[in-house]
C-alpha positions as CSV (number, residue, x, y, z in Angstrom):
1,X,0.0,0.0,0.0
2,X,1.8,2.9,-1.2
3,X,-0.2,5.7,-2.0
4,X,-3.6,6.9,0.1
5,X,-5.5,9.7,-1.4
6,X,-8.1,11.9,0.5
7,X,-10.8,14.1,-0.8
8,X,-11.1,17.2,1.4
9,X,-14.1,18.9,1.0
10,X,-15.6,22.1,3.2
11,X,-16.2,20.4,6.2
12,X,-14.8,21.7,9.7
13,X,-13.9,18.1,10.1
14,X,-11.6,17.9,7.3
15,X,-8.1,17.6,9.5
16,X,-9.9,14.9,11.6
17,X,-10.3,12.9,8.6
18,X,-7.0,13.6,6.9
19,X,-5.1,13.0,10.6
20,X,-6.7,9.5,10.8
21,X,-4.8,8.7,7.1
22,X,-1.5,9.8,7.8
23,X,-1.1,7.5,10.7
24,X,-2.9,4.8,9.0
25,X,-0.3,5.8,6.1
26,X,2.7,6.0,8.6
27,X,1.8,2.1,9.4
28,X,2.6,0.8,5.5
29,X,5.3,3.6,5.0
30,X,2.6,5.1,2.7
31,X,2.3,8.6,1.1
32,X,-0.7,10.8,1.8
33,X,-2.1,12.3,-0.9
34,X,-4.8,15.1,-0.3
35,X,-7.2,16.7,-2.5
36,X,-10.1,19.1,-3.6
37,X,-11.9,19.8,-6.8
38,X,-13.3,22.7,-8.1
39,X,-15.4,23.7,-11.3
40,X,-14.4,26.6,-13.6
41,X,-15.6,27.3,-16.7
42,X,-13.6,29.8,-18.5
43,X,-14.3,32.3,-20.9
44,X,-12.7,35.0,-23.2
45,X,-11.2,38.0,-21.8
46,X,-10.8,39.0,-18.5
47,X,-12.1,35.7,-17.5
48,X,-9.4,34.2,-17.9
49,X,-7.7,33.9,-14.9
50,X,-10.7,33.2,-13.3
51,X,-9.4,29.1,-13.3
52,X,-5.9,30.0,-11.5
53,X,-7.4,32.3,-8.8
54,X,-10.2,29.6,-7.7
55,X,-7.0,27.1,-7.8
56,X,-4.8,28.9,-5.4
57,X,-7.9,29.3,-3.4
58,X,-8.6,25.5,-3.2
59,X,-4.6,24.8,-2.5
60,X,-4.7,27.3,0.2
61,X,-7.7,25.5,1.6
62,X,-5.8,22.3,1.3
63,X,-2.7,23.9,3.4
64,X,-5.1,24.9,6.3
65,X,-6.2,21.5,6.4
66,X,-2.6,20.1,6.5
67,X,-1.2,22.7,9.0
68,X,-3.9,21.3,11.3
69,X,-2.2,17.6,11.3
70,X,0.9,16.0,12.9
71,X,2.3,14.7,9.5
72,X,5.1,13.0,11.4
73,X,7.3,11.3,9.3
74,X,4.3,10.9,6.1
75,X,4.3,12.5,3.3
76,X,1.6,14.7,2.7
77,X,1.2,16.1,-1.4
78,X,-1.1,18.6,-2.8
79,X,-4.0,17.9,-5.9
80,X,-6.1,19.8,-6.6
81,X,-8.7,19.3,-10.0
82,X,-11.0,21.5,-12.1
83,X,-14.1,19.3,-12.5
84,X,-16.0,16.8,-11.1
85,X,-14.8,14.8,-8.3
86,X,-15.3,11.7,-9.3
87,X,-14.0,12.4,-12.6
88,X,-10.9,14.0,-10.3
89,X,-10.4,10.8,-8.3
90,X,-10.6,8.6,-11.7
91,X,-7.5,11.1,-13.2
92,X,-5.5,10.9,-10.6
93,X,-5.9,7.0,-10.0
94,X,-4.8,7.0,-13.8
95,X,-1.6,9.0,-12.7
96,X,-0.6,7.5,-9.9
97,X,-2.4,4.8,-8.8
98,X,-4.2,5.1,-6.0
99,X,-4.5,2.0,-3.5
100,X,-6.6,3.1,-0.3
101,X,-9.2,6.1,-0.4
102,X,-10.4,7.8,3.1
103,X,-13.6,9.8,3.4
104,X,-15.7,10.5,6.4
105,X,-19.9,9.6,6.0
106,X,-21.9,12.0,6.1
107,X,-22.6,12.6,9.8
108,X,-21.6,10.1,12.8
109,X,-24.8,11.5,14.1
110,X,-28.4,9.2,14.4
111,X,-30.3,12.1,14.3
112,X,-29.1,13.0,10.7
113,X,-30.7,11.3,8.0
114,X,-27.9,10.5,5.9
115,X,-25.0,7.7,6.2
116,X,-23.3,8.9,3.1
117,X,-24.1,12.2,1.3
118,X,-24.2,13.6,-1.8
119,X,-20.1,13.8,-1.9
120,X,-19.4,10.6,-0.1
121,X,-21.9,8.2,-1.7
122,X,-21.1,8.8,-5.5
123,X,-17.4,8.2,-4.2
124,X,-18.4,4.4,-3.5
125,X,-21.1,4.0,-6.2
126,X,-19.3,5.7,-9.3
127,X,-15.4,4.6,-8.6
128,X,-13.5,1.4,-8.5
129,X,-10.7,2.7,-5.8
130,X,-10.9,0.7,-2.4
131,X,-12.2,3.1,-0.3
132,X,-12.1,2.9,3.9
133,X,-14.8,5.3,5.4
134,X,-14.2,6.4,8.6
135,X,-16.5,8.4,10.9
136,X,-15.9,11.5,12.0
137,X,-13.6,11.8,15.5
138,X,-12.4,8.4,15.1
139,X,-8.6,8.3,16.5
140,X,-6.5,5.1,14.2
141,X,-5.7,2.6,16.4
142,X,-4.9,-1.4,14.7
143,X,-7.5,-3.2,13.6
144,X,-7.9,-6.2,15.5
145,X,-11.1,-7.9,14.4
146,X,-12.3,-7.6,11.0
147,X,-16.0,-8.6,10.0
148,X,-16.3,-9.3,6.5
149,X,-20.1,-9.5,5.5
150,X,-21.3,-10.7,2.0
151,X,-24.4,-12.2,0.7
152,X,-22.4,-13.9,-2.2
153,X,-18.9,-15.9,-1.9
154,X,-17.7,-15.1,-5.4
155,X,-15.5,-13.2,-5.7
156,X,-14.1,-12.8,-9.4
157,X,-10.8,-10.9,-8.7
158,X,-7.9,-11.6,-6.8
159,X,-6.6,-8.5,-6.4
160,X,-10.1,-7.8,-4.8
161,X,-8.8,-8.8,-1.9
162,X,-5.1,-7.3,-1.8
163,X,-6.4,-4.5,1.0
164,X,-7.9,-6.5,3.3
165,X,-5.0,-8.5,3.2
166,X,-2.2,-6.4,4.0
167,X,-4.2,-4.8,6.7
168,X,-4.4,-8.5,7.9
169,X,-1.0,-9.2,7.5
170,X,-0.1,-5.6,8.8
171,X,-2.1,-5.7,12.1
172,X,-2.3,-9.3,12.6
173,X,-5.7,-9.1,12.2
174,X,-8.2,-11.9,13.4
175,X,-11.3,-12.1,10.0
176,X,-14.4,-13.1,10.4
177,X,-16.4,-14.2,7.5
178,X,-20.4,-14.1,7.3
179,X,-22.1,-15.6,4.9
180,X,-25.8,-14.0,4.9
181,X,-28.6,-16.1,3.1
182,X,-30.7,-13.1,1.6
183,X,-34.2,-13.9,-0.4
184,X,-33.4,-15.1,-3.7
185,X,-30.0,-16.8,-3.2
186,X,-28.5,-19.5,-5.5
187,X,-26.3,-22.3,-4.5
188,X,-23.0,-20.8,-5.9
189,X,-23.8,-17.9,-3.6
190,X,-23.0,-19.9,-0.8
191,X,-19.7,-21.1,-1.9
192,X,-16.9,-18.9,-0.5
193,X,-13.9,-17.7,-2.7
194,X,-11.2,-20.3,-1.9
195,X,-8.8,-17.0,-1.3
196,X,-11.1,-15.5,1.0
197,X,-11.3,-18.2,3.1
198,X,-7.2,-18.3,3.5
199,X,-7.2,-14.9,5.5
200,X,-10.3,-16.0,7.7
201,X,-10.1,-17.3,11.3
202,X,-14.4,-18.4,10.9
203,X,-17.1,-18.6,8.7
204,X,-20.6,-17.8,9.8
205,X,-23.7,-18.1,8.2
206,X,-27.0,-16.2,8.5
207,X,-30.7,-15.9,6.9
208,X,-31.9,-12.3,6.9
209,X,-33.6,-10.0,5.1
210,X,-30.8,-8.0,4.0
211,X,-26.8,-8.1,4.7
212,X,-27.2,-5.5,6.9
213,X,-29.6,-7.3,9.0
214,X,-27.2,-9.9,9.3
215,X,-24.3,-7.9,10.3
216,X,-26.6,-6.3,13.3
217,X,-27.2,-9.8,14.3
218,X,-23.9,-10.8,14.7
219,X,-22.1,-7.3,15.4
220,X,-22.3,-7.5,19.3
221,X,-21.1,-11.3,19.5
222,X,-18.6,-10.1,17.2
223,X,-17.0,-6.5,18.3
224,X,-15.5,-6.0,15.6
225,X,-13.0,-2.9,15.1
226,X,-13.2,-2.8,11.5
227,X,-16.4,-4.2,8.7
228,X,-15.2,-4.9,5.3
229,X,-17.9,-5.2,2.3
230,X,-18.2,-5.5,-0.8
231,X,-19.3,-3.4,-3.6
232,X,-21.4,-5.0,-6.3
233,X,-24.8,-4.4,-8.3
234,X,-26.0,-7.1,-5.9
235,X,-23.9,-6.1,-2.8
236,X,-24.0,-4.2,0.3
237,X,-24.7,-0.8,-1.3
238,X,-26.9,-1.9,-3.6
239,X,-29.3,1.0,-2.7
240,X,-26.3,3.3,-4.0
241,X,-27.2,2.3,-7.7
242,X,-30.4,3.5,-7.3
243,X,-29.3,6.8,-6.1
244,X,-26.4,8.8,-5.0
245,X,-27.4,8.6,-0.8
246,X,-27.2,6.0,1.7
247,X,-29.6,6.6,5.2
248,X,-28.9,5.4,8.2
249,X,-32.2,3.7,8.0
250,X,-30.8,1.8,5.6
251,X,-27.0,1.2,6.8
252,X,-25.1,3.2,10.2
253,X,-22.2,1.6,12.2
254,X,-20.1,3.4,14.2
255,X,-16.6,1.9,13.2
256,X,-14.5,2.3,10.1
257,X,-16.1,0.4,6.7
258,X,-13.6,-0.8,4.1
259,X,-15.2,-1.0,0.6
260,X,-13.7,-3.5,-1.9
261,X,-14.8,-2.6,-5.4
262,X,-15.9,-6.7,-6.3
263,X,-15.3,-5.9,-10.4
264,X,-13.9,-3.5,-12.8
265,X,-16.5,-0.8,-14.4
């Protein structure tokens, strides 16, 4: 894991978020990448530096943010993008190759309708970056349980996998798998990828009415520090295809999520 890239938006919170990466990055000897986006469309004439005053606005934004952090010895670097984000994220994932995203959700708070917003949510739906979502005020420590929830076991890439497996190998993690039976399974659901099964300490199974359902189930028993899904048509955020939001109604936990993007787009 070499190089962690996160989005920094308005939010007061901003520093939290990008404070959490760099000692998650200062784990894997990674470099921290931080960036913002902004739209300009330029026209003739006096316009026309229009683009470069927004931009040195957005970097300066982007310096507050970092002057906030304890960098330590991480490496923190500056993009910035005119556009749209997700376009923005896609371009520099060309250049550089991008292994780990880190956004906040929307809000940590239950009286806020929305898990992930209108920034966050299109992140998950509309990229193919691994993408850990961390809530706001959370403080890195290791992760030392990971629950893994799926309602299918195939898993059609290998390299799906390569996060959750260097955070395994890195923190010595104990995964937990959980298989959960949800209306309108098929028997090749049920049979786990043989390579997700080598990096798991158990295998449960559950009937429920949605994955999320079963990961409430079994989240007590469990405890664990860290939930790792997957993100497929027929996945965990399948509501995300039908729109750019997630409620809380619909999913809220109050530790980090690590999103694996199950297929190319």
């Amino acid at each position: 894991m070499k190089n962690i890239l996160v989005p920094i938006g308005t939010s007061p919170n901003a520093h939290e978020t990008l404070q959490y990466a760099v000692n998650f990055a200062a784990e894997f000897s990674a470099q921290v990448y931080v960036m913002d986006v902004f739209s300009v469309s330029v026209g003739a004439g006096n316009l026309g530096n229009i683009a470069d005053k927004v931009s040195k606005s957005s970097m300066d934004n982007l310096r507050e943010v970092i002057d906030k952090v304890d960098a330590g010895k991480v490496e923190i670097k500056i993009a910035t993008y005119n556009g749209e984000l997700v376009d923005g994220l896609k371009e520099i994932d060309r250049e550089l190759g991008i292994d780990l995203l880190i956004i906040a959700p929307r809000s940590n708070d239950i009286k806020e309708e929305l898990y992930l917003g209108h920034t966050s949510g299109p992140i998950i739906k509309r990229t193919n970056i691994p993408t850990l979502i961390v809530p706001k005020g959370t403080v890195f420590s290791p992760f030392k349980t990971i629950l893994t929830a799926f309602k299918s076991g195939i898993v059609k890439r290998k390299s799906t996998l390569i996060p959750l497996e260097i955070i395994k190998r890195r923190f010595k993690s104990k995964v937990n798998l959980l298989l959960v039976k949800t209306p309108g399974y098929s028997d090749n659901d049920l049979t786990v990828n043989p390579a997700l099964m080598d990096i798991s300490s158990n295998l449960y199974i559950t009937e429920n009415a949605t994955t999320y359902q079963g990961v409430l189930e079994h989240f007590q028993a469990q405890q664990p520090d860290l939930l790792c899904v997957f993100r497929r048509k027929r996945g965990f955020f399948k509501k995300l295809w039908e729109k750019s939001t997630i409620s809380k109604s619909e999913f809220f936990v109050k530790i980090p999520v690590l999103v694996l993007p199950a297929k190319k787009d």
